[in-house]
C-alpha positions as CSV (number, residue, x, y, z in Angstrom):
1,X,0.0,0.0,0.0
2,X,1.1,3.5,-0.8
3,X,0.4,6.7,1.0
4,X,2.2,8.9,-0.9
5,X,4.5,9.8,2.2
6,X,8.4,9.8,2.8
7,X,10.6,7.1,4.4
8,X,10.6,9.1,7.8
9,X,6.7,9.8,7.8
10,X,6.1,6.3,6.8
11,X,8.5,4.8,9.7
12,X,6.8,7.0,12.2
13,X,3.0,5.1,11.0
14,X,4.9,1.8,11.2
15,X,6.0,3.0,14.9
16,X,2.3,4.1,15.9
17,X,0.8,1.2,14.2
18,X,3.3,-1.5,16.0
19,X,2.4,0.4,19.6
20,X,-1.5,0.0,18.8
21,X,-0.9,-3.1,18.0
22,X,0.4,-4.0,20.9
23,X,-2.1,-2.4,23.4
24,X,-4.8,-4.0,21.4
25,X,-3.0,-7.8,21.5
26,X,-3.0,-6.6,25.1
27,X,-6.5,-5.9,25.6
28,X,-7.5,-9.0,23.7
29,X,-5.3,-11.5,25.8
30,X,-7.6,-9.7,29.2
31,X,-10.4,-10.7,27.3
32,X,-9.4,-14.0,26.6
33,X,-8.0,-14.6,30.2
34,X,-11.7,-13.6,31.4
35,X,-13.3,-16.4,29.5
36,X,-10.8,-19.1,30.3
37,X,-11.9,-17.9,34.0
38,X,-15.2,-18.5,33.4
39,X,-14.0,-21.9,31.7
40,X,-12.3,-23.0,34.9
41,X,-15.5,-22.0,37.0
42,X,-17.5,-24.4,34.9
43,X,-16.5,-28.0,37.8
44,X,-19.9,-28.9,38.0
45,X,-21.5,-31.0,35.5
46,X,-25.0,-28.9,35.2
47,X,-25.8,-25.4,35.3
48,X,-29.4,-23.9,35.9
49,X,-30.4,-21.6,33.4
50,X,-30.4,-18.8,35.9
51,X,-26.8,-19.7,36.6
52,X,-25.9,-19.7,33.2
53,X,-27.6,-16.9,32.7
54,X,-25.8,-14.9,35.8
55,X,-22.3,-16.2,34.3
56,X,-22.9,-14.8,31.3
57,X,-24.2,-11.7,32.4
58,X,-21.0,-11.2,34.9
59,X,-18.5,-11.9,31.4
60,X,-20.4,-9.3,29.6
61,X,-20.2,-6.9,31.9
62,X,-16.4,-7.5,32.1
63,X,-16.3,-7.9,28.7
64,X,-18.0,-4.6,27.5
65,X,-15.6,-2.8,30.2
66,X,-12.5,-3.9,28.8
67,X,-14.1,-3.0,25.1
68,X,-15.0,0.2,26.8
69,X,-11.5,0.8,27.7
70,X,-9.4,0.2,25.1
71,X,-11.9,2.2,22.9
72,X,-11.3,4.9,25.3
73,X,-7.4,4.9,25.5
74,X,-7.4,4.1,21.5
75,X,-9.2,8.2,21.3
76,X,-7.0,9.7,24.1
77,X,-4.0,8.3,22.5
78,X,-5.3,10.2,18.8
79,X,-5.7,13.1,20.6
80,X,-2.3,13.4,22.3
81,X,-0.8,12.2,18.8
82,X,-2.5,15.2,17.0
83,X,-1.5,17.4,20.2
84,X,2.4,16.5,18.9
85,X,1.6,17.4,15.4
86,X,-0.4,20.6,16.2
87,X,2.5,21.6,18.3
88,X,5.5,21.2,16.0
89,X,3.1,22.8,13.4
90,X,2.6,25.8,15.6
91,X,6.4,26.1,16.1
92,X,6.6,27.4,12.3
93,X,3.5,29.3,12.2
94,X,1.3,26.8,9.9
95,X,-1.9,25.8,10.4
96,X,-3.1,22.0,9.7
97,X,-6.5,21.1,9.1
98,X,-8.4,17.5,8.9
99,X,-11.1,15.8,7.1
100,X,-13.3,13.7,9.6
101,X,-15.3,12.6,6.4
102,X,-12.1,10.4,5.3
103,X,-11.9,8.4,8.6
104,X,-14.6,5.7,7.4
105,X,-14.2,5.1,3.7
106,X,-12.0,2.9,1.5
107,X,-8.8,4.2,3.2
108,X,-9.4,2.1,5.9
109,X,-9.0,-1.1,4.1
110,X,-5.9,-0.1,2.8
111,X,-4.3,0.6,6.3
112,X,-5.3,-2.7,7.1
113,X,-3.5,-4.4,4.2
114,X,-0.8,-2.1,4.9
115,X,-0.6,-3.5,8.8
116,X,-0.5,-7.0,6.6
117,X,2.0,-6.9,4.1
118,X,4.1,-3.5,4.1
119,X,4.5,-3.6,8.1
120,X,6.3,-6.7,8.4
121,X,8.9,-5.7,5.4
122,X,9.6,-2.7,6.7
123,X,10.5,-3.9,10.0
124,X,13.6,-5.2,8.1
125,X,14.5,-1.7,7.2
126,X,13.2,0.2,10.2
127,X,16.4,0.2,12.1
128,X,15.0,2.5,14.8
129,X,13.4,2.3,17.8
130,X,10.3,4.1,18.7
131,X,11.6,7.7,19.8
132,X,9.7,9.4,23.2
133,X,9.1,12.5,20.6
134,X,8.4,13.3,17.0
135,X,11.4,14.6,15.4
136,X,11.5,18.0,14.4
137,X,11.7,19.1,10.3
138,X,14.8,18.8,8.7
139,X,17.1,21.7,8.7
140,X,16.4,22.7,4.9
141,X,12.7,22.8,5.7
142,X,13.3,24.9,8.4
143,X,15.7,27.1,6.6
144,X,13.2,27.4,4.1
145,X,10.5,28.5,6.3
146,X,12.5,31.2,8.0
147,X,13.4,32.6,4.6
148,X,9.8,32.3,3.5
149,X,9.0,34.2,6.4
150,X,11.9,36.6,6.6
151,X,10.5,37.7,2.9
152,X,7.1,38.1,4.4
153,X,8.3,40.7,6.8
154,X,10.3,42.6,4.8
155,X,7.7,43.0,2.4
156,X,5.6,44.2,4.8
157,X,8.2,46.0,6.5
158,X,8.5,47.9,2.9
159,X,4.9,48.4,2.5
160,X,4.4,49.9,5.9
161,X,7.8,52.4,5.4
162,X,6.0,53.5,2.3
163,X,2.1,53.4,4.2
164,X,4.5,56.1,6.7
165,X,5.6,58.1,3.7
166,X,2.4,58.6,2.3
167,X,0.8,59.2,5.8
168,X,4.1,61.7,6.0
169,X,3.5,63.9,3.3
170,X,-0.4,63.9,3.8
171,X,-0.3,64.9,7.5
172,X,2.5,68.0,6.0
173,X,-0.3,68.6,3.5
174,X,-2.7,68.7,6.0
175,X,-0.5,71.9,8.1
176,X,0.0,73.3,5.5
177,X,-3.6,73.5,4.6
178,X,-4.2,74.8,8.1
179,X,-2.0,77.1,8.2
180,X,-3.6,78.6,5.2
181,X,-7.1,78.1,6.7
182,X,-5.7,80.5,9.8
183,X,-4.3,83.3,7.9
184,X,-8.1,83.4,6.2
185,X,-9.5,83.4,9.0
186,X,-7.7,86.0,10.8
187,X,-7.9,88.1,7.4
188,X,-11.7,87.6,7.3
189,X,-12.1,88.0,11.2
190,X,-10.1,91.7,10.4
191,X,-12.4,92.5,8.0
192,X,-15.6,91.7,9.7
193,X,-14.5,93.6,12.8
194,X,-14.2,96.9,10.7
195,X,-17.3,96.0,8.9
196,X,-19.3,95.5,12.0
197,X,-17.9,98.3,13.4
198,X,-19.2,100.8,10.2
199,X,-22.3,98.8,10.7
200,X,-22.4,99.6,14.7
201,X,-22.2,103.1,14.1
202,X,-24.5,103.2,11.5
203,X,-27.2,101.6,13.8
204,X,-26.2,104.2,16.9
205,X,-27.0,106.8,14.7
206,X,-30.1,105.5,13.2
207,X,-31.7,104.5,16.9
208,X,-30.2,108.2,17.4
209,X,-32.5,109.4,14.9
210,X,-35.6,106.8,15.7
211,X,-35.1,107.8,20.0
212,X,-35.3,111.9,18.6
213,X,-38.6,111.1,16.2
214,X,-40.2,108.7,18.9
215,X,-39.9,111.6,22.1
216,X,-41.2,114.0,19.0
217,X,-44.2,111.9,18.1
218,X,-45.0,111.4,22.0
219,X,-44.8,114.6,22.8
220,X,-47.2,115.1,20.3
221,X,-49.3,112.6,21.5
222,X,-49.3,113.4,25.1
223,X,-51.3,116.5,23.9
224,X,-53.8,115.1,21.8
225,X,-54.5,112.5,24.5
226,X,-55.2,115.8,26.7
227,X,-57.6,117.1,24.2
228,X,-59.6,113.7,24.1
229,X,-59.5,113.4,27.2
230,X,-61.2,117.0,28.1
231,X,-63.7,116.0,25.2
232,X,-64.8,112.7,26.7
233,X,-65.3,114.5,30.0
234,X,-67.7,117.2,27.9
235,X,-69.4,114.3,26.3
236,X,-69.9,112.2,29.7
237,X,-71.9,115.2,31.3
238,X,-73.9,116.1,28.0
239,X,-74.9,112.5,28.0
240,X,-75.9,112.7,31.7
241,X,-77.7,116.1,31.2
242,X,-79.7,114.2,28.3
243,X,-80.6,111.1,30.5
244,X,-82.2,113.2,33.6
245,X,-83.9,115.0,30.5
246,X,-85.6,111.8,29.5
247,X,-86.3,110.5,32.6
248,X,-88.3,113.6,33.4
249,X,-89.9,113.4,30.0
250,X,-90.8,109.8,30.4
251,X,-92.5,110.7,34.3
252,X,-94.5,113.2,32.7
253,X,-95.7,111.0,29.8
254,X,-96.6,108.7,32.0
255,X,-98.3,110.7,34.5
256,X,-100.2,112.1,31.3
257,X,-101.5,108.5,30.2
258,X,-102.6,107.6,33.8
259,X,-105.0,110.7,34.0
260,X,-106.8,109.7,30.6
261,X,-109.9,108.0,30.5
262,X,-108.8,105.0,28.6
263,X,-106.2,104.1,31.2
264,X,-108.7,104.4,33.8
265,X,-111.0,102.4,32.0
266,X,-108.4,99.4,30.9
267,X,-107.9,99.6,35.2
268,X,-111.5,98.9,35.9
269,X,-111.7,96.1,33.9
270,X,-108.1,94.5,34.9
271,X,-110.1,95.0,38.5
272,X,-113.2,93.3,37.7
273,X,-111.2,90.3,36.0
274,X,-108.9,89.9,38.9
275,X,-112.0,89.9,41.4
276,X,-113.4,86.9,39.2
277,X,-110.5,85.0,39.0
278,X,-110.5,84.9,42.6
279,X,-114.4,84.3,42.4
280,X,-113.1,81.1,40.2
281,X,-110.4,79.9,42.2
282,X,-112.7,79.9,45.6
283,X,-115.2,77.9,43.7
284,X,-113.0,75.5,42.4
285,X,-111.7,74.6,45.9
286,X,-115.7,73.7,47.1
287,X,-116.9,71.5,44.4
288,X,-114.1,69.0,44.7
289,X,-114.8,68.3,48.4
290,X,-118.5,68.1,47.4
């Protein structure tokens, strides 16, 4: 089987595959020592079924926990494997990714025939012993990397010097440009002060001019007020003169009316009316009781 790897690579799979292999011949000679146990239990000639039954349920539970085990210690070892690799990637500043997809296809099959046929040829070769640590990249590689890197910085090394120039002559653009923007506006703050000054004098002598018309028109005013004043005054007692005047007029008209003989007569008979409504009234009062 081929994985497309170098000899190094390849002899560190061989080493991880030879120490899986011999946790899981491990695990598989507990399991086998739990059923010859239960083999060597078996000195009487029958069984219940409830015995058998209790037996078997005793190997399964052992059974499962080995399973459960080496299942267990088979993922914490992957995990610590990949926390190696991640580190000694780290180290040079790359970044390695993984494709869960690939763990349960037709690449399984071929790591098994490669445990089969590949793995015992190449124990011939392998002339090294499993090392405590994954050896680091070769110097050329690492060499490489630095230079790789080294580039990296200088370019941007060179494109931040040049960022600094152009930030440079824009921030001396920028005084420059408010420099000029002062000496307008102290040049238009000079001539707005003389021009507000024309204007204040101006206005002084326009609300001159208004204050001298105003006291003027008042003055003017203040006498014709007088005047309308002493005519409303005339008026009030003409009007009163005229009142009392009516008054008197309307006493004497109606003392006239009262002394001719149609207002005497219209009283009689307002009398005579009044005296039988009464009449009516007292009458009305007797027949209900009756």
């Amino acid at each position: 089987a081929e994985f497309g790897f170098n000899e190094h690579h390849q002899n560190e799979i061989i080493n991880y595959m030879r120490f899986a292999r011999s946790k899981r011949v491990l695990r598989l000679k507990t399991i086998d020592s739990c059923f010859e146990e239960l083999k060597d239990s078996l000195v009487e000639e029958t069984f219940t079924v409830d015995e058998v039954r209790e037996m078997l349920d005793g190997l399964q539970v052992v059974v499962r926990g080995e399973v459960e085990i080496e299942l267990i210690n088979t993922a914490h070892t992957n995990v610590l494997l990949l926390r190696q690799l991640f580190s000694q990637a780290e180290k040079f500043y790359l970044r390695l990714q993984s494709d869960i997809s690939e763990l349960e296809n037709e690449l399984l099959e071929q790591v098994a025939e490669f445990e089969k046929t590949d793995f015992k040829s190449t124990d011939k070769i392998n002339k090294e012993t499993s090392k405590p640590k994954l050896a680091p990249l070769n110097e050329s590689g690492v060499s490489e990397l630095f230079n790789k890197e080294i580039v990296r910085l200088q370019e941007e090394n060179d494109k931040l010097k040049a960022r600094l120039r152009t930030l440079e002559s824009q921030a001396m653009s920028a005084l420059d440009e408010k420099s000029k923007a002062e000496r307008a506006l102290k040049d238009l703050q000079r001539v707005q002060g003389e021009q507000q000054s024309k204007e204040i004098s101006s206005l002084e002598d326009t609300v001159a001019a208004l204050k001298e018309d105003y006291e003027r028109t008042l003055s003017t005013n203040v006498a014709t007020q007088k005047d309308l004043q002493e005519s409303l005054i005339s008026a009030k007692h003409e009007l009163l003169r005229v009142q009392e005047q009516l008054a008197l007029a309307e006493k004497e008209l109606e003392k006239k009316f009262q002394q001719t003989a149609a207002y005497r007569n219209m009283k009689e008979i307002l009398t005579k009316k009044n005296e039988q409504i009464k009449e009516i009234r007292k009458r009305l009062q007797y027949e209900p009781n009756e």
